[in-house]
LOFI-502572 format. One record per residue (C-alpha): x, y, z; residue in one letter. Coordinates in steps of 0.25 Angstrom, whole numbers, plus 5000, padded with zeros to 4 digits. Layout:
! LOFI-502572
   c1   c2   c3 rest
    X    Y    Z    A
...
//
This chain:
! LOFI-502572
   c1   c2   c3 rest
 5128 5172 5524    X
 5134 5178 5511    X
 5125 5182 5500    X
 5122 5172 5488    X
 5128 5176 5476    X
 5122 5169 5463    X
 5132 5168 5452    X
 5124 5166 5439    X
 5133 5160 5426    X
 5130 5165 5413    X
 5135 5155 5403    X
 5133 5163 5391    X
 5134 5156 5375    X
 5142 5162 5365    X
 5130 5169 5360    X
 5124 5175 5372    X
 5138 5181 5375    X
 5139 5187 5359    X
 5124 5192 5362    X
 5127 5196 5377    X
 5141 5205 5370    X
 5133 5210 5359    X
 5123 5218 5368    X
 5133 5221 5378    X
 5146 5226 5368    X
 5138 5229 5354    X
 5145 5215 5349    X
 5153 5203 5353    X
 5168 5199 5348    X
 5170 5184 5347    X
 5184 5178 5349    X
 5188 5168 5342    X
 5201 5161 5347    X
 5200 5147 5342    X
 5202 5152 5328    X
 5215 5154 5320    X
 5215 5165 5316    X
 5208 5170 5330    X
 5196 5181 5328    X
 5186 5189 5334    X
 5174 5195 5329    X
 5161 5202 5333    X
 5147 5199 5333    X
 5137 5209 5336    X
 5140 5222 5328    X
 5130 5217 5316    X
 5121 5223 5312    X
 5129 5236 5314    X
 5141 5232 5308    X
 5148 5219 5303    X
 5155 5209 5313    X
 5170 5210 5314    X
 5180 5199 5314    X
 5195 5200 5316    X
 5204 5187 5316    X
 5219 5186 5322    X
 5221 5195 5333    X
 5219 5191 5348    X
 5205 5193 5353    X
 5209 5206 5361    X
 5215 5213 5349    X
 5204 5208 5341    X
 5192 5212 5350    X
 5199 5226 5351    X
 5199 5228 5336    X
 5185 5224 5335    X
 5182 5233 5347    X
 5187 5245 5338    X
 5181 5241 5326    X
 5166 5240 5334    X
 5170 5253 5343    X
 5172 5260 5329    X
 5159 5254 5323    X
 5150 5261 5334    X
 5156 5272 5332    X
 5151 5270 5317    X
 5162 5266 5309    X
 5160 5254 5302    X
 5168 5244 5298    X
 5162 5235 5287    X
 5170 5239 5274    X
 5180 5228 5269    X
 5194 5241 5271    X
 5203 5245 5281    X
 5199 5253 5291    X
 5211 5263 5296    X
 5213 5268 5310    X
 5203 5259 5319    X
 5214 5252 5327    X
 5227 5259 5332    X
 5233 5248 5330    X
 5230 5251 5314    X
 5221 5249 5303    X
 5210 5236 5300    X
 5204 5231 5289    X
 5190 5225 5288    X
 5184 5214 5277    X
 5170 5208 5278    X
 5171 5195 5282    X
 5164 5185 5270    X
 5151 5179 5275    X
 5156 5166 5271    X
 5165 5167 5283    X
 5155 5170 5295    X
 5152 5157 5300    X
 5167 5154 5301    X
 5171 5164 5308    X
 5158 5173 5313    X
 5149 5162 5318    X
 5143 5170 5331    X
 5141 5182 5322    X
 5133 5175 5314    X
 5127 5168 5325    X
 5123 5182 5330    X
 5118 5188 5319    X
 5108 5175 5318    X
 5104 5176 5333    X
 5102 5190 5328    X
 5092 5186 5318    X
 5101 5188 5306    X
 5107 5177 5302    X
 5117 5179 5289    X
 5117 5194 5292    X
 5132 5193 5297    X
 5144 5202 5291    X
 5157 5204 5296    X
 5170 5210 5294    X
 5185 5206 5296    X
 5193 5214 5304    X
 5208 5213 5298    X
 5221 5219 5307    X
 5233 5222 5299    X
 5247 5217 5298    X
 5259 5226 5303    X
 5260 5232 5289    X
 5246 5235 5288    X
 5242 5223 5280    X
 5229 5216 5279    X
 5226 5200 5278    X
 5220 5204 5263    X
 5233 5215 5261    X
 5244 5209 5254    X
 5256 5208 5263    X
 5247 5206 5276    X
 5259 5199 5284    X
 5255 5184 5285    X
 5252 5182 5302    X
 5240 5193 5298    X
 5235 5187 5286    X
 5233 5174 5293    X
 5227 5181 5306    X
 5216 5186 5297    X
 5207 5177 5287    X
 5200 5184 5278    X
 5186 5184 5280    X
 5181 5192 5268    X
 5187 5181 5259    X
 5172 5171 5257    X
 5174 5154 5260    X
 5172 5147 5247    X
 5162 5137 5248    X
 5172 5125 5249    X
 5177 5135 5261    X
 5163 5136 5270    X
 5161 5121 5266    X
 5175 5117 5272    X
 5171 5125 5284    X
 5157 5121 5287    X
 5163 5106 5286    X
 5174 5110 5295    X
 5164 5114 5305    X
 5151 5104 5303    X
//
């Protein structure tokens, strides 16, 4: 007779797997494709440094410029000033904005979530990650070409009220 082999399934939930990456990796990208624009960000870097979010890039290219970014954090750089920060890429310069905390819970839900399952609810910060146009130009630059503009919303701009009550009816 063979040997048994036991096969165990782990059927992990969303937050388990963020916790399970955390511990593993120092933090956790998120991919979210649904959305237009798509975007990526982190969850786990806090307490040290502020989450990072970056919108209209596909999820390898994304995750790389993120895996830079944190590479370059623990080696003690910080990214967590609203400039543009010269020669991280090869492929050229970013530029970093903190993301208004009027827009976490539309787009940084599991980073909030994580900061509560952390025992710090409402402690959440974050930057936006912005990628130039072929010119150099930023979505907040004057003559950023068009396709890049709309492939990053600005973050840093606050909802107005009417805004956040729009959304929350949106999604009640």
């Amino acid at each position: 007779m063979g040997e048994l082999i036991i096969i165990e399934t782990v059927h992990m939930n969303e937050d388990d797997e963020i916790e399970r990456s955390v511990q593993t990796h120092g933090w956790h990208a998120l991919n979210i494709s649904d959305h237009e624009p798509p975007f990526v960000y982190t969850i786990g870097l806090m307490p040290h440094h502020p989450e990072l979010i970056i919108f209209g890039l596909d999820p390898e290219t994304a995750i790389g410029i993120l895996n830079v970014i944190v590479h370059e954090t623990k080696q003690g750089r910080s990214f967590d000033k609203s400039v543009t920060y010269e020669n991280v890429l090869e492929s050229g310069n970013i530029a970093i904005r903190p993301v208004h905390v009027t827009q976490h819970p539309l787009f940084l839900g599991y980073a909030m979530a994580y900061c509560r399952r952390l025992g710090r609810p409402g402690s959440l910060k974050a930057m936006q990650v912005f990628w130039p146009d072929t010119n150099g130009k930023f979505p907040f630059d004057a003559g950023c070409e068009l396709d890049v503009y709309h492939s990053q919303p600005r973050l840093d701009i606050g909802l107005t009220p009417s805004e956040l009550a729009e959304w929350k009816r949106e999604w009640q």
